[in-house]
N, C-alpha and C positions, 0 to 999 in steps of 0.2 A: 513450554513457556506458559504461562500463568494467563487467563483467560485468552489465549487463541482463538479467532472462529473458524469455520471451515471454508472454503472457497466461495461459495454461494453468497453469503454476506460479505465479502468484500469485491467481487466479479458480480455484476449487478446484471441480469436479462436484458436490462436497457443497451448494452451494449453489444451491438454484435459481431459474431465470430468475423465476420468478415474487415473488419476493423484491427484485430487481432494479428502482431506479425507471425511468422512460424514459428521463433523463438516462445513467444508469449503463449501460444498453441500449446508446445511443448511443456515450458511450467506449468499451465493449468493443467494437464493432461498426467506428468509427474504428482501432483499435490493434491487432486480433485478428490480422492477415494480418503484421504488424512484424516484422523478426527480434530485434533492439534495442527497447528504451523508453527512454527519459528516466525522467530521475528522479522529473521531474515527474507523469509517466504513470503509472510503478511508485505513487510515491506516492498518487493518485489509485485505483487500483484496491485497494490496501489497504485504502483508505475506503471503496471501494464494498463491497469483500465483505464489513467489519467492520461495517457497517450493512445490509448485508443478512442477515447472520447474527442478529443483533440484531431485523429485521423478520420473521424467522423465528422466533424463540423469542415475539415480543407475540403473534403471529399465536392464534386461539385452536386446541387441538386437544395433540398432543403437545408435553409442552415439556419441555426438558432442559438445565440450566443448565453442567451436566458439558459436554453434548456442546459449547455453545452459545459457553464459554469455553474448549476446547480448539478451537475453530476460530478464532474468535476470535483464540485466541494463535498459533495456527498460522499465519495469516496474518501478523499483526503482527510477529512474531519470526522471520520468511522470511528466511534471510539478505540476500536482496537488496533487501529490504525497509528493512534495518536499515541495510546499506551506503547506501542510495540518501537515508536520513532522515542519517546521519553527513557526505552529502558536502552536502546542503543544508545543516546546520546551518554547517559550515566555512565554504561559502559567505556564508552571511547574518551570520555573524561570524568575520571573518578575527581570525586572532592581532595582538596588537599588537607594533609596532615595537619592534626592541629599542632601549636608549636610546642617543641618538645619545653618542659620545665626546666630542666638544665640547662645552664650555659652551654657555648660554645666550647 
C-alpha cells in the first residue's frame, strides 16, 4: 500500500506493553520487522494503541484525560492512519456509475 509506515510511528513509546492485550502483543510482534503494512495492519494497530491508551487512563494510579486524548488523537489523526481509513472506505464503497447515455 502506498505510503505505509512501519510500526514505530504508529505504536507510539508512550504507551506501554503492559497496557497491550496478548492479542495486540501478537500483531505487533507478527508486523514489527515489515517495512510496508497494509491497511488493514495500519488500521488494526491504531485500535490497538487507541485502547491501550484508554487501558491506561482505567488503570488505577495517575490519570490524565489531557494526556490520554492527546494520544489518543495522536494516533488516530496519523496521517497514515487517515490515508489507510480513506482508501478502505473507497474501497467498501466504490462511486457509482455515471449514468449510462442510453435509454432504458
Amino acid at each position: 500500500m502506498p505510503g505505509c509506515k512501519t510500526v514505530p510511528s504508529v505504536i507510539d513509546s508512550t504507551i506501554p506493553a503492559e497496557f497491550l492485550t496478548p492479542e495486540a502483543r501478537t500483531l505487533i510482534a507478527r508486523v514489527k520487522h515489515k517495512s510496508d503494512l497494509s491497511d488493514k495492519e495500519l488500521l488494526m494497530l491504531a485500535m490497538v494503541a487507541a485502547q491501550a491508551a484508554l487501558a491506561r487512563y482505567y488503570h488505577p494510579g495517575h490519570r490524565s484525560a489531557d494526556e490520554t486524548l492527546n494520544l489518543i488523537g495522536h494516533v488516530l489523526d496519523h496521517e497514515d492512519v487517515v490515508a489507510a481509513l480513506f482508501r478502505q472506505i473507497k474501497m467498501e464503497d466504490p462511486p457509482e456509475a455515471p449514468p449510462s447515455i442510453a435509454g432504458p
